[in-house]
N, C-alpha and C positions, 0 to 999 in steps of 0.2 A: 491641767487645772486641778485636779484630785490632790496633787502635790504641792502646786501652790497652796493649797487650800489648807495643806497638812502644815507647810513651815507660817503659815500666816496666824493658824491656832497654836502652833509652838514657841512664836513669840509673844501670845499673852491675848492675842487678840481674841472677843467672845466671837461665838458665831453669828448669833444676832444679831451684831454689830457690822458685821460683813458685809460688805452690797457687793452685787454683780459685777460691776465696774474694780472692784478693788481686786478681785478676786481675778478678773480675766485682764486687768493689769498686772499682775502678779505672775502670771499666766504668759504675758508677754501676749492674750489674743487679742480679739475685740469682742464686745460685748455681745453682737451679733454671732462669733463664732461660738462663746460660751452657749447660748439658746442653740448652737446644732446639736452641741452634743447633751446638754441637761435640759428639763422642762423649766426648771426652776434651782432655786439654792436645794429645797429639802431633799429632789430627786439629786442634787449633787453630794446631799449628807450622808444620803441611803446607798450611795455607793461605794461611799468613802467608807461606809461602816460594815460593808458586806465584805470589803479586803479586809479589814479588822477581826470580824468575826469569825471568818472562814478561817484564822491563824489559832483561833481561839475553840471554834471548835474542835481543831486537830485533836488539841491539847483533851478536851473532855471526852472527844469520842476515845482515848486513849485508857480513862478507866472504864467508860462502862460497856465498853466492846471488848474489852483487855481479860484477863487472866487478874482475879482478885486477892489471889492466894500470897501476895507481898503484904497483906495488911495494911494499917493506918500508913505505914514507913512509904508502902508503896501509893498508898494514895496522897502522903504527905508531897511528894517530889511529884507527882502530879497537877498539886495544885500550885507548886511552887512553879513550875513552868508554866501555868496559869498565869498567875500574880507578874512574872518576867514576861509574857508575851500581852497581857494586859498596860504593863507599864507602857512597852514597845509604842501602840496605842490610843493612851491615855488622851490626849486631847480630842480623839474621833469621838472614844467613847463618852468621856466628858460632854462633850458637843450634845453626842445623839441624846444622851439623860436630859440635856439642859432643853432641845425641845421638843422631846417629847411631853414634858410639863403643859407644852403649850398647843403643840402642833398635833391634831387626830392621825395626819398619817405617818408621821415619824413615832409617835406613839403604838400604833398597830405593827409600824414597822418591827419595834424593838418585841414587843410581845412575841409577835412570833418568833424571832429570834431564838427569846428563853425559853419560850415553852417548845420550840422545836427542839430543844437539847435533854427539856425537866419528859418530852416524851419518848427521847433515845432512853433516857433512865428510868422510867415508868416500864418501859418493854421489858430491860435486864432485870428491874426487881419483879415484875410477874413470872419471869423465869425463875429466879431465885427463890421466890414463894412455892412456885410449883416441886421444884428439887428440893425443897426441904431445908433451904440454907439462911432466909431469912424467917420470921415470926409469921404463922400465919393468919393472925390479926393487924399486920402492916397492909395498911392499904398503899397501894404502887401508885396510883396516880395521886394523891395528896400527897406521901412522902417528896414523892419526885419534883411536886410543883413547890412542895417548901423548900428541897436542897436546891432547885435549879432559881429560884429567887434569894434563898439567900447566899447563894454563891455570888452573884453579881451582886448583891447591894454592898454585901461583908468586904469585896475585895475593891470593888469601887472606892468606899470607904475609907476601906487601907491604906489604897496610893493614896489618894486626898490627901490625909493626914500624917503617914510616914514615910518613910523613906527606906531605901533598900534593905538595910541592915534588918529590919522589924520584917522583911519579909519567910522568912524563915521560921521563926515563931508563932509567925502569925500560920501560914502555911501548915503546921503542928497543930495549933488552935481548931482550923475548920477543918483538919482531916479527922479526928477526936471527933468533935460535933458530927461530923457527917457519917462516918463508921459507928457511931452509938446510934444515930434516926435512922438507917438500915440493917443494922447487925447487932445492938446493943442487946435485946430479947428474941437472939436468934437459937434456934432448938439447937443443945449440945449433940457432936455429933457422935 
């Protein structure tokens, strides 16, 4: 069903739009089988988006659990397998943005989401503050809740509006932004 789900939003369909019946037609079950395994559509969007995300965090725990010393280049190709495993994606995530607008638990859902990655990055710049290697008038958890929302909104965005070729540049774009709001008034060493 998760995969029906996946090629029914990849041919254009919104999710909203969805009903249970199309869905567990799609699915080849019965309607009755779809309620054994989901409570509802939103407990089936949250699960669709936890295989999503979980591809997605790989990707971010890769810089701030990583070895930083590649600089902007190495956080560039970071986020560029972001932006590719985001595309990968793209209709879950689409999905979950679209109702959480609407929906409180799919809304809570996705929060924590970001803020459990904007607090994997809060940890590594309290460290980094403590060693000496960022400013130590950066505050770690606002820095952290800025790059970990605008990671997602900047590349959300992205896809929307461009297409693969623009990923690259773009990718350059927020690794600059993001290496100057952690590093840009870092003590020389």
């Amino acid at each position: 069903m998760l995969d029906a789900t996946s090629e029914l939003l990849s041919d254009g369909e919104g999710f909203t739009q969805l009903s249970v019946e199309r869905i567990a037609g799609a699915a080849d079950v019965s309607r009755s089988t779809f309620y054994v395994h989901f409570s509802d559509k939103t407990d089936l969007l949250t699960r669709l988006a936890e295989r999503a995300t979980a591809d997605i965090s790989v990707g971010a725990d890769e810089w701030w659990r990583g070895d930083q010393s590649g600089g902007q280049e190495t956080l560039r190709e970071v986020l560029l397998k972001l932006v590719r495993i985001w595309r990968k994606h793209e209709v879950v995530l689409r999905a979950i943005t679209e109702v959480a607008g609407y929906d409180e638990t799919v809304a809570e859902f996705w929060r924590r989401r970001i803020n459990s990655y904007a607090e994997l990055a809060a940890r590594r710049l309290e460290e980094d503050r403590r060693l000496g290697r960022v400013a130590q008038e950066l505050d770690p958890r606002a820095t952290a809740f800025v790059i970990g929302w605008a990671v997602e909104r900047t590349i959300s965005e992205h896809i929307r509006t461009h297409g693969p070729q623009a990923d690259r540049p773009f990718a350059q774009a927020l690794a600059r932004a993001i290496w100057l709001a952690t590093f840009g008034d870092a003590p020389r060493a």
